[in-house]
Structures are given as C-alpha cells and as structure tokens.
C-alpha positions in Angstrom: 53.7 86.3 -36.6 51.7 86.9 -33.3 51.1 90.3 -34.5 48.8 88.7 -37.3 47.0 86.6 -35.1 43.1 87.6 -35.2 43.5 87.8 -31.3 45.8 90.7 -31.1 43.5 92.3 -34.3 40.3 92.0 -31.9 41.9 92.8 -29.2 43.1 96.2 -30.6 39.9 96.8 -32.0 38.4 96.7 -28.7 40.8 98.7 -27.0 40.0 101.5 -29.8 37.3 101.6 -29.9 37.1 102.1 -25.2 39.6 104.6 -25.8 37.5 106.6 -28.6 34.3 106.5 -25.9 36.8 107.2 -23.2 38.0 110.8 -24.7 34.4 111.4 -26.1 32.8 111.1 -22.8 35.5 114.2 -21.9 33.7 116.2 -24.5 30.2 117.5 -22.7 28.6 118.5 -25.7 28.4 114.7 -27.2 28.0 113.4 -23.1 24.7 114.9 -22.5 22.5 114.3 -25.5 23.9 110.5 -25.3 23.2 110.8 -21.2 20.0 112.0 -21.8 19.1 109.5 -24.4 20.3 106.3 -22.4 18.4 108.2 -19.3 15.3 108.2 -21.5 15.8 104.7 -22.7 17.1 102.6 -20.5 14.5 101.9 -17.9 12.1 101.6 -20.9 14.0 98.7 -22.6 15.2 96.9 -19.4 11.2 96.5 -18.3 10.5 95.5 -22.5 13.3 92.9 -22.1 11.9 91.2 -18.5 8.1 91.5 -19.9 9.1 89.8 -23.5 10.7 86.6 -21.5 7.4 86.4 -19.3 5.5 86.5 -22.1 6.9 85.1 -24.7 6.2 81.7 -24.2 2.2 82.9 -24.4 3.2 84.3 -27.3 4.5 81.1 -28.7 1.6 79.4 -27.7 -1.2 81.6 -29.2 0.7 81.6 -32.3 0.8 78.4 -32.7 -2.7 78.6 -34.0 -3.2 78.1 -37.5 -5.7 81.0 -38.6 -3.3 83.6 -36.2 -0.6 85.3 -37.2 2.1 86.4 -34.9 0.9 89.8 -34.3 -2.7 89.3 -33.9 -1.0 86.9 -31.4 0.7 89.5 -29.7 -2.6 91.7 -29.5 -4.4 88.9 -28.0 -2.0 88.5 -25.3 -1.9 92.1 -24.8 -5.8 91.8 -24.6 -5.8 89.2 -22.0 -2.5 90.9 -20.0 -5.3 94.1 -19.8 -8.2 92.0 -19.0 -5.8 90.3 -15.9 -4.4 93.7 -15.1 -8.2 94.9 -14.7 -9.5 92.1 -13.1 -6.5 92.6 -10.4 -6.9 96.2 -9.8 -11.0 95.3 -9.1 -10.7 92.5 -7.0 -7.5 93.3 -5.2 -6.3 97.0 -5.6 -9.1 98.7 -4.0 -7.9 96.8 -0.8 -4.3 97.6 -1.5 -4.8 101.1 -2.0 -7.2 101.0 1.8 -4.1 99.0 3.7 -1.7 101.7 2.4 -3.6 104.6 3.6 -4.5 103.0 6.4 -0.4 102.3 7.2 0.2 105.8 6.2 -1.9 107.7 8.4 -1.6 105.7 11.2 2.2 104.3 11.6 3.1 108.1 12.9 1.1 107.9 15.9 1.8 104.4 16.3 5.4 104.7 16.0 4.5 108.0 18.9 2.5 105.5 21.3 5.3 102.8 21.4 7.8 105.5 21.8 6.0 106.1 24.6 5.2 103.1 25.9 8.9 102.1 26.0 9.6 105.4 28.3 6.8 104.1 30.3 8.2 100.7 30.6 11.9 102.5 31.8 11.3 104.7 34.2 8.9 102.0 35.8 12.0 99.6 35.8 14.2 102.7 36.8 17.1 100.9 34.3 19.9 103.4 35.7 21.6 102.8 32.8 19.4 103.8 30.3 18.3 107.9 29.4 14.9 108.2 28.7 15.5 110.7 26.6 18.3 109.9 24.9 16.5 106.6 24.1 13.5 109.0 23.0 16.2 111.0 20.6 17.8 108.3 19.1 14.4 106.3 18.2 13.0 109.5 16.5 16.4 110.4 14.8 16.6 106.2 13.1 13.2 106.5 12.3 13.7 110.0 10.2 16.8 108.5 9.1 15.2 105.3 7.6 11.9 107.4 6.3 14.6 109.7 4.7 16.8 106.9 3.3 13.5 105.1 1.8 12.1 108.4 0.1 15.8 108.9 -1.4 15.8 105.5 -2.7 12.0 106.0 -4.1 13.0 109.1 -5.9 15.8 108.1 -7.7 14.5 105.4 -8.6 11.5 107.3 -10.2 13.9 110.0 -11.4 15.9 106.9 -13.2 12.5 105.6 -14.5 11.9 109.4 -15.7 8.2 109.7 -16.2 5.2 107.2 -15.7 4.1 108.6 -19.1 7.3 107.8 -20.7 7.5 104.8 -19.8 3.2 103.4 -20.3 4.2 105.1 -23.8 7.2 103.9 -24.6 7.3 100.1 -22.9 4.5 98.8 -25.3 5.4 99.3 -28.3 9.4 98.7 -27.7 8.1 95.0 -25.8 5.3 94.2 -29.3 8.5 94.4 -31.6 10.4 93.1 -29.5 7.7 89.8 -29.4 7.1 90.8 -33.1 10.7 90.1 -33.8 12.7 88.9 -31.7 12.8 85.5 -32.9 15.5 87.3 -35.1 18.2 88.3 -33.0 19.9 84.9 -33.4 20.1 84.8 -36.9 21.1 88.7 -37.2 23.7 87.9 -34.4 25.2 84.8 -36.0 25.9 87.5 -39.0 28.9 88.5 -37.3 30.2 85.4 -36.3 33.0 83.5 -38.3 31.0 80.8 -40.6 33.9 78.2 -39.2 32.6 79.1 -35.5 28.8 79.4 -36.5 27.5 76.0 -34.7 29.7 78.0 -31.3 28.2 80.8 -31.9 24.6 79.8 -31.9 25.2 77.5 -29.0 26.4 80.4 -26.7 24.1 82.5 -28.0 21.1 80.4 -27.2 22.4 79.4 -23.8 22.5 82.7 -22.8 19.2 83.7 -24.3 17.8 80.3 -21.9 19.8 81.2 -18.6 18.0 84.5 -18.8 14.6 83.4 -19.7 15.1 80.8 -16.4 16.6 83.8 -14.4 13.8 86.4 -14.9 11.0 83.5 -15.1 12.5 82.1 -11.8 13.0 84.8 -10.0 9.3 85.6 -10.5 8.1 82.8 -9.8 10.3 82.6 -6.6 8.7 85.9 -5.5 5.2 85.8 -6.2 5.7 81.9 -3.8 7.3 84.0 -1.3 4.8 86.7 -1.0 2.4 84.2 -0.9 3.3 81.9 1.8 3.9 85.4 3.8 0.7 86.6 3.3 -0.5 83.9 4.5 1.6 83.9 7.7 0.9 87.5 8.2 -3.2 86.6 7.8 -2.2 83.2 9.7 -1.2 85.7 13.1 -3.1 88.7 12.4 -0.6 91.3 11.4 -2.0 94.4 10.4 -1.2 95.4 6.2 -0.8 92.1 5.5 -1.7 92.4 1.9 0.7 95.6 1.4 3.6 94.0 3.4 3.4 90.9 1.2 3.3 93.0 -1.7 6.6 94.6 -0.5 8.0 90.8 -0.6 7.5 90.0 -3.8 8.9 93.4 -5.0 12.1 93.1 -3.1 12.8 89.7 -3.8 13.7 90.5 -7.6 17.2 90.7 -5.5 18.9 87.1 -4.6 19.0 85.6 -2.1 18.8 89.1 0.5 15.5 89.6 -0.8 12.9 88.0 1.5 14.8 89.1 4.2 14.9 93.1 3.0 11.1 92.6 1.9 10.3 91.4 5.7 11.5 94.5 7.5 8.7 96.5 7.1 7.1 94.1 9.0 9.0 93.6 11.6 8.5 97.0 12.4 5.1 96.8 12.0 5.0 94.0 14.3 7.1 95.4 16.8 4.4 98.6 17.0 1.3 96.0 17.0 2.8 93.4 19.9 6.6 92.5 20.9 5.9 88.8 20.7 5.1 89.2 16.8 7.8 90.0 15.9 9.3 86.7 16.6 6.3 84.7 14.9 7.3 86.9 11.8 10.7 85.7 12.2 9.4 82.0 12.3 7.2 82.9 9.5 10.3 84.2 7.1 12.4 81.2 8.0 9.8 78.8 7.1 9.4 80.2 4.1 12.7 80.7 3.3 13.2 76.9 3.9 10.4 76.1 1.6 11.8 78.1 -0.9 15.8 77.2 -0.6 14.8 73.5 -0.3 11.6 72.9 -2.8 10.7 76.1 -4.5 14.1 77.3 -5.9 15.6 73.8 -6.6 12.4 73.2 -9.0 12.6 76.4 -10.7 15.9 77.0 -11.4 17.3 73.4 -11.8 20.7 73.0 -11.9 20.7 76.1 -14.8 21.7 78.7 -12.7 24.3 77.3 -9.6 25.5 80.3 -8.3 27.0 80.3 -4.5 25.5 82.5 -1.7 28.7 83.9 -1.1 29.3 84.9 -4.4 25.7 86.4 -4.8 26.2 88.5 -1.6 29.6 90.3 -3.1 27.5 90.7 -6.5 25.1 92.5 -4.7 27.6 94.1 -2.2 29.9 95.7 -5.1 27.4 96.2 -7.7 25.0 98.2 -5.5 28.1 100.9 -4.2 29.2 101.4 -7.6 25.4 101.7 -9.0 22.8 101.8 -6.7 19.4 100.0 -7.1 19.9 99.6 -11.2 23.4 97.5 -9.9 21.9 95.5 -7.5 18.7 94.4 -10.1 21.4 94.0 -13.1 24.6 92.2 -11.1 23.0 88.8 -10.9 21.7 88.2 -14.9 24.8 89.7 -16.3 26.9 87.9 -14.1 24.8 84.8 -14.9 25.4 85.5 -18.6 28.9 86.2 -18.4 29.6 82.8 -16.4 27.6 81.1 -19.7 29.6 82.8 -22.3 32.8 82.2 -20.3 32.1 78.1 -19.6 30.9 78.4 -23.3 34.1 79.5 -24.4 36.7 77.3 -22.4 34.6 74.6 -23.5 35.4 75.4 -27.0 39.2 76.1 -26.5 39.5 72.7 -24.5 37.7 70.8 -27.8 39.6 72.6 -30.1 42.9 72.1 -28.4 42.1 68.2 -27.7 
C-alpha cells in the first residue's frame, strides 16, 4: 500500500513539521526571542564554520604529534593565528590604516576638482548639447547615491553581525569546539540514518563535508591571488590606495565569479580622479588577472570538484541577493554547491539500486 511506503511517512513528516513553524512564526511572542536568537547567532557560527575549514587541516597537522593532544593543538594554532594576526597588523596595518585616511579625507575634494575640471573641459569645447550644470547635478546626485548605497550596505551588514564584541567573544570558543569536536559530526549524523543505507549515508555526508572544505579553501585562495596580482598592477602604474583597493579585492571576491569585477570599482573611480588614461590600464590590469585566474589559478584550486556554470552562478547570485541581501549572495553558492552533491549523491543511489 503506497500509503505505507516510508516515502509518503517522511514526506508527511516534513510537511508537519513546515506547517507547525509556519503557524508558530504567526505567533509574535515565540517569533522574537527565536529572531533574536538566530540574529545573535548566526553571524557568529557562519564565521566559526569558514575559520574551522581554514584551519582545520593545521589542526590535523599539529595533532598529529605524539606528545599533543588535540586541544593543546588547537591552542597552539590559536597561538600562532595571534602571533600572524600581530605580525600583520605591525608590518602592514599601520599602512592600511594611513591609505584609508588618506582616501577619506581627500576623495571629496578630488571628486570637487574633477567635477570641475570636466565643466572646464565643456564649456571650452562649447558641446551644445551638453548642460554644465545639469552634468554638475547629476555627478553630485550618483555620487551621494553610491556613498549612500555603500553606507546602507555597511550598516546592515554590521547590524546583522550585531556587535564586534559579540562576535571576538563568541566566535572563539564556538570555532575551538567546533575543531575540538567536530571530527564527530559524521558519526553523530550517521545515527539517524537507516543501518541498510549507512555506507550512502557516509558517502554523501563526506562529499558534502569535502565540496565545502574546497569551496571556502578555494575561494580564499582565489582571493587573496587576485588581490595580489592587483596590487601589484595598481603599484605596477602608480595608482594611489593601492594597498586599501587591493584589500577591497580580496574581500569582494568571497562572491563568484562578479567578484573581481565588484572589488575593482573603487578603483576605477579612483583612477578616473587621478588620470583618464588609468582607468583603462586598470581595466587591462583586471582582465589580466581575471585570465590568470579563470585559466591557471581557479582550474588548480578547485579541480573538477566544483563545475558550476557562469550562467548559473550569475542567477544564484541574482535571486539569492533580492530575496536576502549580502547574507544571500555569500550563502547561494556553498548551499547550492551542497545541494547539487547531495542531489547527484542521491540519483546515483536510486540508479544502483534500481539497476
């Protein structure tokens, strides 16, 4: 009877347990605590989860040692994280922190002079066509628009994050279990897994657990190469903030594929204000690098692991970020990645077990 079959019992499961949560989530008064928890938490755990797959296999490595255990390990890779941390903020923050207050106090009056100097440049060529004005308006209104879309993005995503403190507090010790014991997920997991589909289980299981460890890995890798070769571009034809506009490239290219070419607008801008003609050498700069990376960098980190087409990438990003925002656009591309695993996983399974 297909009413028996276990199926139509999980399937019903599921579906009461969505509904339950559905007509819960009406009820405000068990809402907000649970919205205020996952606002607390969630940020917290998501930057736990990408640190424990950097350094986990450090972790493995330390503890291979004989006379450590794994959580002196764990303290001695949180000793030498500090000690790199340190060393970073000596040798290279100090200029950071100059190159952004330098970009900060200046970029206004820069942005004013080539304002300026392209009202100059109209009325000189008398283009009938153009206002000066008008021209003058519309500059200053995309610029206020951009600054004002930037600081809105920036605060909500430190509202999401909710406090620095929260989260220097709270990411440690959540990421030391985690590397403490996360070795026993798998085992915990498999629990609830039929013992007839136990060898499936743990396959899937640790397929997913490696197509995430290459994702996050990868994707750092891939970022900390691209801001790289662009620094070195940007030092290569003297753009000014070189050092913080690389910076910005290796933070925005946590996002596929659009990444580089989000992280690079800030310089472009830059460049337009410094000289015209630089802003086509950072455009031969970014394509460069984008080749290098497409063609040699990407194909060697991620293997054949991860084969997800640009097109579909774009309309992960596309949907994911106008149905959640910043949070979409960072989590679209490993849960997509992990439900394409499971998926393949699973037809696999029914095609051997049909066969």
């Amino acid at each position: 009877m297909w009413i028996r079959h276990s199926f139509f019992k999980y399937a019903t499961g599921t579906l009461i347990v969505l509904l339950c949560i559905y007509f819960l989530g009406k009820v405000d008064f068990f809402l907000n605590p649970f919205q205020k928890l996952v606002t607390i938490l969630f940020f917290p755990i998501i930057i736990s989860g990408l640190f424990y797959y950097i350094l986990r296999p450090v972790v493995e490595l330390v503890a291979k040692q004989k006379f450590l255990n794994r959580s002196v390990a764990i303290i001695v890779v949180y000793a030498i994280a500090a000690l790199l941390v340190y060393l970073f903020i000596q040798f290279v923050g100090g200029k950071i922190v100059d190159q952004a207050q330098q970009l900060t106090d200046q970029l206004p009056t820069k942005v004013e002079n080539t304002v300026e100097q392209t009202k100059r440049l109209i009325e000189k060529n008398n283009f009938g066509m153009f206002s000066v004005e008008e021209i003058k308006q519309k500059s200053i209104t995309f610029l206020s628009d951009l600054a004002q879309t930037i600081g809105d993005n920036i605060a909500a995503i430190v509202g999401a994050i909710t406090s620095v403190a929260t989260v220097l507090v709270l990411v440690p010790f959540i990421l030391f279990y985690f590397l403490k014991d996360g070795h026993k997920l798998l085992p915990y997991l498999l629990n609830f897994i039929p013992k007839k589909h136990m060898e499936e289980g743990e396959a899937i299981l640790k397929d997913i657990d490696r197509t995430l460890a290459s994702y996050i890995l990868g994707q750092l890798t891939v970022g900390l190469v691209d801001g790289t070769l662009m620094y070195i571009g940007y030092l290569v034809i003297d753009l000014d903030y070189a050092l913080v506009l690389a910076l910005f490239v290796i933070i925005t290219a946590v996002v596929p594929l659009i990444g580089p070419a989000l992280g690079v607008l800030p310089a472009i801008l830059i460049a337009l204000i410094q000289d015209p003609i630089m802003v086509v050498y950072v455009l031969i700069i970014l394509f460069i690098v984008q080749q290098l990376e497409g063609n040699l960098v990407s194909p060697a980190v991620f293997g054949k692991r991860l084969q997800l087409h640009p097109l579909t990438i774009i309309l992960l990003l596309v949907v994911a970020g106008a149905l959640y925002g910043f949070v979409g656009i960072l989590i679209a591309i490993p849960l997509y990645a992990v439900l394409k695993v499971t998926i393949k996983n699973f037809y696999k399974l029914y095609r051997l077990r049909k066969s």
